[in-house]
C-alpha positions in Angstrom: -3.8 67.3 -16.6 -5.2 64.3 -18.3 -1.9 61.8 -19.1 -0.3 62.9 -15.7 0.9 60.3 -13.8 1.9 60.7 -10.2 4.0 57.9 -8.6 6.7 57.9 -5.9 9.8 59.4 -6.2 13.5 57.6 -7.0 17.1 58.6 -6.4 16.9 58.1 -10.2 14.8 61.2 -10.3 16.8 63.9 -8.9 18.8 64.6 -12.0 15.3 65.8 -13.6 13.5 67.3 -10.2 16.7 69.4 -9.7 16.1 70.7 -13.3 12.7 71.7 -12.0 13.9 72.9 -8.4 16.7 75.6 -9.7 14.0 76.5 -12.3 11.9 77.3 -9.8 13.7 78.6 -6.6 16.0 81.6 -5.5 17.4 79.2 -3.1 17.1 76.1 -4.7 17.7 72.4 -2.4 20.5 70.6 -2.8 20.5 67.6 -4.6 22.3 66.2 -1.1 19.5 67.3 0.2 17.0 65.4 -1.8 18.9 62.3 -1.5 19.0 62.6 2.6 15.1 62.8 2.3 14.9 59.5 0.5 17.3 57.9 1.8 17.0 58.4 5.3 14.2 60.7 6.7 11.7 58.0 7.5 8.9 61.1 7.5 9.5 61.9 4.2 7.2 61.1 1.1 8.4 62.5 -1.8 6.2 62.2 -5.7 7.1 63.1 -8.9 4.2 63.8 -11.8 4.9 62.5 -15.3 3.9 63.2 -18.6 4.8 61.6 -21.7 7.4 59.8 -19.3 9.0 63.2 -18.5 9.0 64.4 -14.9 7.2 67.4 -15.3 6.6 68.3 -11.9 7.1 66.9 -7.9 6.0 67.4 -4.4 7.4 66.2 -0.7 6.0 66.5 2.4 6.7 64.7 5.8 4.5 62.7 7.9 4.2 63.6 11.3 1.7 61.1 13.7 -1.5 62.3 12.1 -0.1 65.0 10.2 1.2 65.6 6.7 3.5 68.8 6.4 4.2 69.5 2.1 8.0 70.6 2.2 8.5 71.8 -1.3 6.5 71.6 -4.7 7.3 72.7 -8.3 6.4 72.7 -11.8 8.9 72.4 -14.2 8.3 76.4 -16.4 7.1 74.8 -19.3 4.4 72.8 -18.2 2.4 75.5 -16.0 -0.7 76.8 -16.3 -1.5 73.1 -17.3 -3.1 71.5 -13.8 -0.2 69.7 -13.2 0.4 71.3 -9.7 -3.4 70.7 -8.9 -3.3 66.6 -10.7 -0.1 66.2 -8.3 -1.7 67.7 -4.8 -4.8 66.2 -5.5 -3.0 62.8 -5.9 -1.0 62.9 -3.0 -3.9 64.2 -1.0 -6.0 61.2 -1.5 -3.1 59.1 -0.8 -2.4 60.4 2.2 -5.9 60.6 3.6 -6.4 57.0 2.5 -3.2 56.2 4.5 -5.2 57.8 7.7 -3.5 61.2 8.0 -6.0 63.9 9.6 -4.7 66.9 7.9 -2.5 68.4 6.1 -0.4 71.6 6.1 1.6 73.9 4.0 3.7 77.7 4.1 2.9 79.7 0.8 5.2 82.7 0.0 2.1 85.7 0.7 2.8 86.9 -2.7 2.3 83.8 -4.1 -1.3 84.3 -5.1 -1.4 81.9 -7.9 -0.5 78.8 -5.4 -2.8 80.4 -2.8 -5.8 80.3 -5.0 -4.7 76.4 -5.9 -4.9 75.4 -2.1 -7.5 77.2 -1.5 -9.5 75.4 -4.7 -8.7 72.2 -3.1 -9.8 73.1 0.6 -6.9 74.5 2.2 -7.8 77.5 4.4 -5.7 80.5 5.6 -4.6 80.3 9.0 -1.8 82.2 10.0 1.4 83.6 9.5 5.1 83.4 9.3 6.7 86.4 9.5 10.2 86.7 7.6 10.0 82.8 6.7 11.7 83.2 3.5 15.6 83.3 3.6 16.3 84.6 0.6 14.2 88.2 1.1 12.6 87.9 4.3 9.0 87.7 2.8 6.0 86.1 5.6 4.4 82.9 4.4 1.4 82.1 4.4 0.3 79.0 6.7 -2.4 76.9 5.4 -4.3 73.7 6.4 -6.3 71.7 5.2 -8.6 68.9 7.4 -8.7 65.5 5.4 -10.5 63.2 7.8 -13.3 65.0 9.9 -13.4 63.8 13.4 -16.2 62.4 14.8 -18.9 63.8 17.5 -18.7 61.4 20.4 -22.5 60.1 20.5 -25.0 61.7 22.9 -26.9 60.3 25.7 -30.0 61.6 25.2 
């Protein structure tokens, strides 16, 4: 959404993303949790999206060698339907890629068709499944990657 500003996320932020998180989850994270992932899990990346200086949505993932895995994502209730999700992705995306990362990866709840068709719109392909992923009611996820840097054909001979 035009105005949205994606940036890095603080311990100062937690207040609001929690606000967003229990909004959002069954089984929300902790805010303990949030705070161990910026404060000391060196893989973690975690982004907030502003508008109007209100955190209206955020996003974490972990990077892994050559791999990014997206944790957790969520748009506060209000401001769906708006792009937000899709400004935030995209943004961390190219960040990510710019940073060297070959791909990237995600789990989607199957039902989730709404996010599906998001990933999907920005390249993310279907590849497999996790049965009973989901604590809360044993639902499969989806897996879904997405390649950001295409490797190169070694050069022939000939």
């Amino acid at each position: 959404m035009e105005g949205t500003i994606t940036r890095k996320m603080t311990i100062n932020d937690i207040a609001d993303v929690m606000i967003i998180e229990k909004s959002s989850f069954s089984v929300p994270w902790s805010r303990a949790s949030f705070e161990k992932e910026l404060k000391s899990n060196t893989c973690a990346r975690y982004y907030v999206a502003e508008l109007d200086k209100k955190i209206v949505a955020y996003m974490g993932l972990w990077i892994i060698i050559d791999e990014a895995h997206i944790t957790n994502i969520a748009v506060d209730p209000q401001f769906r339907g708006l792009s937000i999700g899709k400004a935030i992705v995209k943004e961390v995306i190219k960040e990510t890629k710019e940073s060297g990362i070959l791909r990237i990866t995600l789990e989607v709840r199957k039902s989730n068709i709404v996010a599906q068709n998001l990933y999907k719109s920005l390249g993310f392909l279907p590849c497999g499944v996790r049965p009973g992923y989901y604590s809360d009611n044993g639902e499969d996820a989806l897996i879904m990657w997405k390649e950001l840097i295409k490797k190169k054909k070694p050069m022939s001979n000939e």
